[in-house]
C-alpha positions in Angstrom: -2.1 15.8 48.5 0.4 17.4 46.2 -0.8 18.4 42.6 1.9 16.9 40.7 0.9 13.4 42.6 -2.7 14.0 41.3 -2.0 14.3 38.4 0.2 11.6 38.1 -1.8 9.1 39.4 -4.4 10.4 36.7 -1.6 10.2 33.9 -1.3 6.6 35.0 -4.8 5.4 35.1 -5.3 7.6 31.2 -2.1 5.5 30.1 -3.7 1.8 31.7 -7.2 2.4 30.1 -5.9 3.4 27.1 -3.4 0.3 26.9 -5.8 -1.7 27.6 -8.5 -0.7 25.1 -5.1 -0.8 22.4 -4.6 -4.7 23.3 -8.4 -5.2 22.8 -8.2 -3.2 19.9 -4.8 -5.2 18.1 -7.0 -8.5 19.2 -9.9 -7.7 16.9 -7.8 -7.3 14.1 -7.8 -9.8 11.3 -4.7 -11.0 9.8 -4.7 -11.4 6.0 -2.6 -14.5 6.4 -6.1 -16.2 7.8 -8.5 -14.7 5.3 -9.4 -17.2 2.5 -8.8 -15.4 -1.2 -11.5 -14.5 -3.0 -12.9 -16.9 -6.1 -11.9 -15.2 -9.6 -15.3 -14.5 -10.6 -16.3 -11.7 -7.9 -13.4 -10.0 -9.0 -14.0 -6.3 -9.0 -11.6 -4.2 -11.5 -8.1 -3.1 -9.4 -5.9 -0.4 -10.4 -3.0 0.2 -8.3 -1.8 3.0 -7.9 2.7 3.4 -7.4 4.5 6.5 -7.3 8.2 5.9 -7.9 11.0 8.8 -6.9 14.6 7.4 -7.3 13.4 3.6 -6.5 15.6 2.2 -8.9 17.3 -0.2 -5.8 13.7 -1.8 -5.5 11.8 -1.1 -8.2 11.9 -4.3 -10.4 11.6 -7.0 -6.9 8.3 -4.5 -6.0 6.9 -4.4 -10.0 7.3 -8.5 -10.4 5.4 -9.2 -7.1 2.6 -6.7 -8.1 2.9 -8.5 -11.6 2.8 -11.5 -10.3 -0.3 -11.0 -8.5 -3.2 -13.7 -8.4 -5.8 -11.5 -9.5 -7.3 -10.6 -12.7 -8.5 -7.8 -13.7 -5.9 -5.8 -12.7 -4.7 -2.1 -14.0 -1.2 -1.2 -12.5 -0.4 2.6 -12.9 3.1 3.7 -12.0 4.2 7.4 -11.9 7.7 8.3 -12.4 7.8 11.2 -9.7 10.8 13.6 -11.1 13.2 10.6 -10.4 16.9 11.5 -11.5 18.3 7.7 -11.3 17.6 4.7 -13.2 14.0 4.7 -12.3 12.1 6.1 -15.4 14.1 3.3 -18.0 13.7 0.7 -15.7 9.9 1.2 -15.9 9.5 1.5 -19.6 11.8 -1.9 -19.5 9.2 -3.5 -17.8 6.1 -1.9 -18.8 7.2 -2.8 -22.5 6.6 -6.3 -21.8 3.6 -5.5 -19.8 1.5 -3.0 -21.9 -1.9 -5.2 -21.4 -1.9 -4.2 -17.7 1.2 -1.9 -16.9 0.9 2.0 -17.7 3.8 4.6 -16.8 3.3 8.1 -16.3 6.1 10.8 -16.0 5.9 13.6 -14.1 8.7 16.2 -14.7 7.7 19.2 -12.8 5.6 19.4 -9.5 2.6 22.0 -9.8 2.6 24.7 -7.0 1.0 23.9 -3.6 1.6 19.7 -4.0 4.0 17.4 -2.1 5.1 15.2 -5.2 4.2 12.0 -3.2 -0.1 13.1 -3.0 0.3 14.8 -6.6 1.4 11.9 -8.3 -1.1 9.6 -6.5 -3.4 12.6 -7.5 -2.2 12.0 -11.2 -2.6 7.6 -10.7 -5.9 8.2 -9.4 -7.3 10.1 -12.2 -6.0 7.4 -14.6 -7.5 4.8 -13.1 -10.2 2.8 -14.4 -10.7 0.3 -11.8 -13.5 -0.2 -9.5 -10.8 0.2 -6.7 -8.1 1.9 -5.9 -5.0 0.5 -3.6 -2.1 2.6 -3.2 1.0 1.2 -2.5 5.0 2.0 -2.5 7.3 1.7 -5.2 9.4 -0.4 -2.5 6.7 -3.3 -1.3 7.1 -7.0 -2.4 3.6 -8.5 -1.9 2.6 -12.2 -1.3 0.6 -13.1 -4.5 -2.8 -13.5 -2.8 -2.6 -10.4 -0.9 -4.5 -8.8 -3.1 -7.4 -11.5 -3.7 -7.6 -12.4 0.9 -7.8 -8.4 0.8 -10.9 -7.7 -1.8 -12.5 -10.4 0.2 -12.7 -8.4 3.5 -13.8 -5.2 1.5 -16.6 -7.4 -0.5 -17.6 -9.3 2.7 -18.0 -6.4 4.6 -18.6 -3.8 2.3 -15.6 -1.3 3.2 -15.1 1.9 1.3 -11.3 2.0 2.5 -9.1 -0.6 4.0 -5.3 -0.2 4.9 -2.9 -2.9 5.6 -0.2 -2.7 7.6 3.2 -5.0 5.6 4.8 -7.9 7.4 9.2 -6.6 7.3 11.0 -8.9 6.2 13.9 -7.4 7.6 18.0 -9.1 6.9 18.6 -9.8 11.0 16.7 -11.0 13.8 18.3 -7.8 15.5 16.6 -5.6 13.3 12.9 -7.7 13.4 
C-alpha cells in the first residue's frame, strides 16, 4: 500500500476518535442557564476584575450589568489600560455614584516586558480583596445571576478555577 494512503487512513481514524471524545466531552458540560443560584448567605467575597482600553462604545451597557448583579459582596475593580478615548471619564462617571463597590485604577504607562491586557489584570488582582477572583472584559453584558449559578458550581464542587464560555447575542441570525 502506498504511504500517503497509510497515513491517511490513520489521519482519519485520529480525526473520528478525537471527534468523538469532543462530543462526549461538549455533553458533560453544564450550562449555567440550568444551575440553580446560590442562597445570599454562602456568599464568598467577589472582586471582579475589568481592564478597559478604548471601550468607551461598551463600557457603560458592560459596568450596569456587572452593577446590576444579584450578588452581594461584591468588589468591582476596573483598570483604565492607557485608553485615549472617552473611557477613563466615563468610569469616574460611574464609579462616582458607585464608590461602595466600584474602584478605578489608571494605568498610564506599561512597564517593560508586559502585554497591557495581563499587566493590568496583574494590577486588578493585587487590589483585590475578595475571596475570588473572576476576570472579565470591559465589553461583556452579563445576566444578573450569572454570577450567583456560577459560585454555586465552584462551592459545590470545590473548583480553584472555572471559565465560562458567553452566550453572543449577536444583531442577525446570519451572524449567530
Amino acid at each position: 500500500m502506498d504511504f500517503l494512503f497509510i497515513l491517511s487512513i490513520i489521519t482519519l481514524v485520529f480525526i473520528m476518535v478525537f471527534g468523538f471524545m469532543s462530543f462526549c466531552g461538549g455533553l458533560r458540560i453544564a450550562w449555567l442557564d440550568n444551575i440553580q443560584p446560590l442562597e445570599n448567605a454562602r456568599c464568598p467575597i467577589v472582586s471582579i476584575i475589568i481592564p478597559a482600553l478604548n471601550e468607551e462604545r461598551n463600557i457603560r451597557k458592560a459596568l450596569h450589568s456587572v452593577l446590576s448583579l444579584d450578588y452581594q459582596p461584591l468588589e468591582i475593580i476596573v483598570v483604565n489600560d492607557r485608553s485615549t478615548d472617552l473611557t477613563g471619564i466615563i468610569l469616574e462617571e460611574i464609579a462616582s455614584d458607585h464608590r461602595d463597590v466600584m474602584k478605578v485604577i489608571h494605568i498610564s504607562k506599561l512597564p517593560d516586558g508586559w502585554l497591557g491586557k495581563n499587566h493590568a489584570l496583574h494590577i486588578g488582582s493585587q487590589q483585590a480583596k475578595g475571596d475570588y477572583l473572576l476576570f472579565t472584559d470591559a465589553d461583556v453584558v452579563m445576566e444578573s445571576t450569572t454570577l450567583k449559578r456560577a459560585m454555586r458550581r465552584v462551592i459545590e464542587y470545590n473548583l480553584d478555577h472555572l471559565s465560562l464560555l458567553f452566550k453572543a447575542v449577536l444583531p442577525s441570525s446570519l451572524l449567530q
